[in-house]
N, C-alpha and C positions, 0 to 999 in steps of 0.2 A: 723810942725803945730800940732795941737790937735789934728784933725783928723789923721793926722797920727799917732800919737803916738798910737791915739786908734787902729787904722788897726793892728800897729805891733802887739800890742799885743791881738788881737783878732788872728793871724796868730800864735803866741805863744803858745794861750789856746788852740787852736784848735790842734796842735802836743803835747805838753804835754796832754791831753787830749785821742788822737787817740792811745800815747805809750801807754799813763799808759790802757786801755782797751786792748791790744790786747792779742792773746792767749798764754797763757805761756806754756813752755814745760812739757807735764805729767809729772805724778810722776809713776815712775812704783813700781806695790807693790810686792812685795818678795809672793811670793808663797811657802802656807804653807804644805811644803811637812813633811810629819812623817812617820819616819823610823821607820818601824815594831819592835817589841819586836827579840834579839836575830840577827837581819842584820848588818851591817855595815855600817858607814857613806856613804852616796853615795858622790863621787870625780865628781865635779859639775867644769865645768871649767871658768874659771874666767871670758872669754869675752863670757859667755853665760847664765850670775846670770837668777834662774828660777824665772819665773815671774808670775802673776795670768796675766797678759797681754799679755804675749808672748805664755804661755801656751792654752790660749783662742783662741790667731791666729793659732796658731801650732792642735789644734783640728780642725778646718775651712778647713786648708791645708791639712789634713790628710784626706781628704775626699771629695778633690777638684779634679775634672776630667780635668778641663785648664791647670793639669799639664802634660797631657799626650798628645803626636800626633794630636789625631783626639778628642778627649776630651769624652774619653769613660769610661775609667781606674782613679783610685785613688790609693792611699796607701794602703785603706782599703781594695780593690777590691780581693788582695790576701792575707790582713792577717784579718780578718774577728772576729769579739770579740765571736761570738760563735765556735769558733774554736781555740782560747785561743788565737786571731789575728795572725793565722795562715791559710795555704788554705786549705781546705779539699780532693783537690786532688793532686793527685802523684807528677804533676809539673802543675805550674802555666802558664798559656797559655796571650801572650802579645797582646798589642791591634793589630796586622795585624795577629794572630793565630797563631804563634810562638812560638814552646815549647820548655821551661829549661830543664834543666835538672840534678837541685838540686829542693828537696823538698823549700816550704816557710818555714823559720824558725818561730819559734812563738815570736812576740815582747812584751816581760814581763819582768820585770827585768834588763830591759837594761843597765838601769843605772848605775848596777855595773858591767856590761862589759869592758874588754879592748881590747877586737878585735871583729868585727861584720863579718859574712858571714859564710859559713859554711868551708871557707879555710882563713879565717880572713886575708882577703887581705884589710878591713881599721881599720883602729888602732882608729879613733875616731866614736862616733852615727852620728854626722854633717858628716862627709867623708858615713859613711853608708848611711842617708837622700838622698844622692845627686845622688848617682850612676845611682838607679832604673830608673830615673824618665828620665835619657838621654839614659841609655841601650836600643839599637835597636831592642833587641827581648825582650823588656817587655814592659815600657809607651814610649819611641823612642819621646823624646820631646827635643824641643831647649828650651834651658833656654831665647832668646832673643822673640823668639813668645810667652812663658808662661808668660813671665815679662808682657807684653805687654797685653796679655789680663786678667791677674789678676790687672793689673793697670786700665785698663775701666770697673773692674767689680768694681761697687758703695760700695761695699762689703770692700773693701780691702784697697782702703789706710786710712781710719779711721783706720781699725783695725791695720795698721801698726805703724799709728801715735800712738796711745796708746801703742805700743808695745816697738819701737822705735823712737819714737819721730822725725820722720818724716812721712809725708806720702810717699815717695818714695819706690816701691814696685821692693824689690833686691832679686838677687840669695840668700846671706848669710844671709838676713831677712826671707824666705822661709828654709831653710835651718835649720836654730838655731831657728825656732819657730815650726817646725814638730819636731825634736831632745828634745827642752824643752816639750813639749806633751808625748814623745814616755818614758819621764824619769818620766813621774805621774804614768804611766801604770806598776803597782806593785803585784804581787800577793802571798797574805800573811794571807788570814784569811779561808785557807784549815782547814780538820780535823785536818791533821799534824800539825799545826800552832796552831790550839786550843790544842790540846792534849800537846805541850809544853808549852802553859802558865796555865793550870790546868782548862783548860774549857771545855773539853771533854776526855772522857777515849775511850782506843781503847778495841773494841771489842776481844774476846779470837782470833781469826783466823788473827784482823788487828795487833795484838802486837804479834802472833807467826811471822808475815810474816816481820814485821820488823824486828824480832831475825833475821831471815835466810839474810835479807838485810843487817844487820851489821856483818855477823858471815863469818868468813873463809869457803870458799871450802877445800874438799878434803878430802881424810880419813885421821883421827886421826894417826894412823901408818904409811903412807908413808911420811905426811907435816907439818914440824913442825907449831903446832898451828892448824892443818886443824880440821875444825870442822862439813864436810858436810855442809856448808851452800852454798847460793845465791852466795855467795862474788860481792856485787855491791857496795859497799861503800867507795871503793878506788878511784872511779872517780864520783860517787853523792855524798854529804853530805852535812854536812854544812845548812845552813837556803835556801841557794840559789842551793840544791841540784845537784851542780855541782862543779867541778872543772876547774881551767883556764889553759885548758892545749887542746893541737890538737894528738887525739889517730886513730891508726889502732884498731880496735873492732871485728878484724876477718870476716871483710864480704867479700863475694866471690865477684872480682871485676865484675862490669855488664859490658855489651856490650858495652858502651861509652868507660870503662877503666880509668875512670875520677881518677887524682893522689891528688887532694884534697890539701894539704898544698903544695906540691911540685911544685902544679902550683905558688905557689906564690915566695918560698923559692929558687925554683931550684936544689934542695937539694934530692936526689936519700933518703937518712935517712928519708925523711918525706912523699915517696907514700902512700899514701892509708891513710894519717891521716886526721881527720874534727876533727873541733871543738867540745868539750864532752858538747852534748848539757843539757839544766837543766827538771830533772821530773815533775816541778811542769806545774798544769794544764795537765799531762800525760793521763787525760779521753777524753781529747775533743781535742788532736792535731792530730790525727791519721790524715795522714799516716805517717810514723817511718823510722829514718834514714836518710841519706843523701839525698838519692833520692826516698823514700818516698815507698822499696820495702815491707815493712811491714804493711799488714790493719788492725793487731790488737796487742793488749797487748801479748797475745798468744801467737803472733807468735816470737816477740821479746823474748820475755820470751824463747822459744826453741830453738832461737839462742842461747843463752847464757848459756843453756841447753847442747843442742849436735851439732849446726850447727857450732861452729867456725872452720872457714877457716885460716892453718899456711901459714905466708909469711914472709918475712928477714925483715919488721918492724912491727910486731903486739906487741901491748902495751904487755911490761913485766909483766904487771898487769894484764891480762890475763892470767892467770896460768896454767888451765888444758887445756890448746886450743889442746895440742897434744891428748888430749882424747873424743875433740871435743867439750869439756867444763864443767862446774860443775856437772852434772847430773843430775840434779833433778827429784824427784819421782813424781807425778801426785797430789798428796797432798801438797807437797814442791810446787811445780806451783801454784797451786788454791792461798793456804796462801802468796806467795808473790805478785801474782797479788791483792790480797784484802787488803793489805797494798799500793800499788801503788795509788789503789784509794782512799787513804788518802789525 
């Protein structure tokens, strides 16, 4: 009949109608990250493209306590941005009072990382994200309680929806959205950084103190090449003042006895090695070292001075260790501390 033909197709317009309105999946926008003058492409991995979306969830999370136990602790809690998102004390204490017993490392630069820890026991930033946040002596969270209440927090699956285009709020959404955050977190517009692209001149004491940071140890007549310098340039350099590599540094091992890479490796060759962490940000990370025995520039600076300790793996790069180390004279210290804080 007529009337029906009309019904169907008012039942027609009404579903073409309802499709063509509903909501289509964002569009995520590539986040415009820019590589400092002088760095390297950052190696961004392919199922985790950074997003101005994902990077907006991943700040949220980064500073969400629902991902901890009792909902006290966040990411931030111990790497703190005045402290170059590092903790300011020795070892980090967890939400039931639990203490480490590795310093927080400082999260800058991450993103040209290829091992995260201070014994780079994860090879990826997302493997790094994940650990803290179930570790029973720091946030001691389940991922199925924290799902669960960042899912009822009103907060969260919009931003997830825009992120990833659901609202369903996952481990690997949490995960790859605190890792795309932690890879914006760049630091690049030091003195040092000016003074390489011609925007600042270093002071007579900040450019003796770099000579002595790029010059050989040692006296001229026992080494070849020695030139009484710092010799710290073997394991800093570079724009990201580090190198990728896990060293003995000559430290007396402490009362734990912590074996550093060897907990990971198994490997007797690699006691007492950590990760050669990077200088920059070196005014505001104190405390220094693995486990955080150093309170000032000073003091590291005298290590490297006269306190190295020899053991059957301290980095060959360590060259005077049998003499307890470079030596430097009290002027030699000042000047390379005042390039430090470059």
């Amino acid at each position: 009949s007529v009337c029906a033909i009309f019904l169907f197709l008012g039942i027609v317009t009404v579903f073409v109608t309802c499709t063509h309105t509903s909501e289509e999946a964002p569009v995520q926008t590539p986040y415009p990250l820019v590589i400092p003058p002088f760095f390297p492409p950052m190696d961004i991995p392919a199922n985790n493209p950074l997003t101005v979306e994902g990077v907006n969830l991943g700040r949220y999370l980064f500073w969400e306590k629902k991902l901890s136990g009792n909902n006290t602790m966040s990411c931030g809690t111990c790497h703190m941005p005045e402290h170059g998102f590092s903790d300011s004390a020795r070892y980090s204490t967890g939400i039931f009072g639990d203490v480490g017993n590795r310093q927080a490392m400082p999260l800058i630069n991450m993103g040209w990382s290829t091992t995260y820890f201070w014994d780079g026991r994860s090879v990826t930033l997302e493997q790094q994200v994940s650990e803290p946040i179930t570790n029973p002596i720091e946030m001691a969270e389940n991922w199925e309680t924290a799902l669960v209440e960042l899912a009822n927090d009103p907060i969260y699956p919009p931003l997830f929806y825009k992120a990833f285009g659901s609202t369903e709020v996952t481990k690997e959404g949490v995960v790859k959205a605190i890792a795309s955050f932690m890879r914006t977190m760049i630091s690049a517009n030091s003195k040092f950084d000016k003074q390489r692209i011609g925007q600042y001149v270093f002071t007579p004491s900040e450019f003796n103190g770099y000579t002595l940071f790029l010059t050989e140890g040692g006296s001229p007549d026992q080494v070849p090449g020695g030139s009484f310098g710092a010799d710290c340039f073997h394991c800093h350099n570079g724009p990201l003042m580090q190198v990728k590599k896990f060293s003995n540094n000559g430290l007396m091992p402490n009362s734990m006895n912590d074996l550093g890479r060897a907990h990971v490796t198994n490997n007797p060759e690699d006691n007492y090695k950590f990760k050669v962490p990077t200088l920059r940000n070196i005014a505001n990370t104190a405390p220094y070292m693995h486990d955080g025995r150093f309170s000032t520039l000073d003091e590291v600076i005298e290590h490297y001075s006269s306190g190295i300790h020899m053991s059957p793996t301290i980095d060959p790069l360590i060259e005077f260790g049998s003499q307890g180390g470079v030596q430097l004279d009290a002027q030699e210290k000042y000047l390379l501390k005042k390039f430090l804080l470059t």
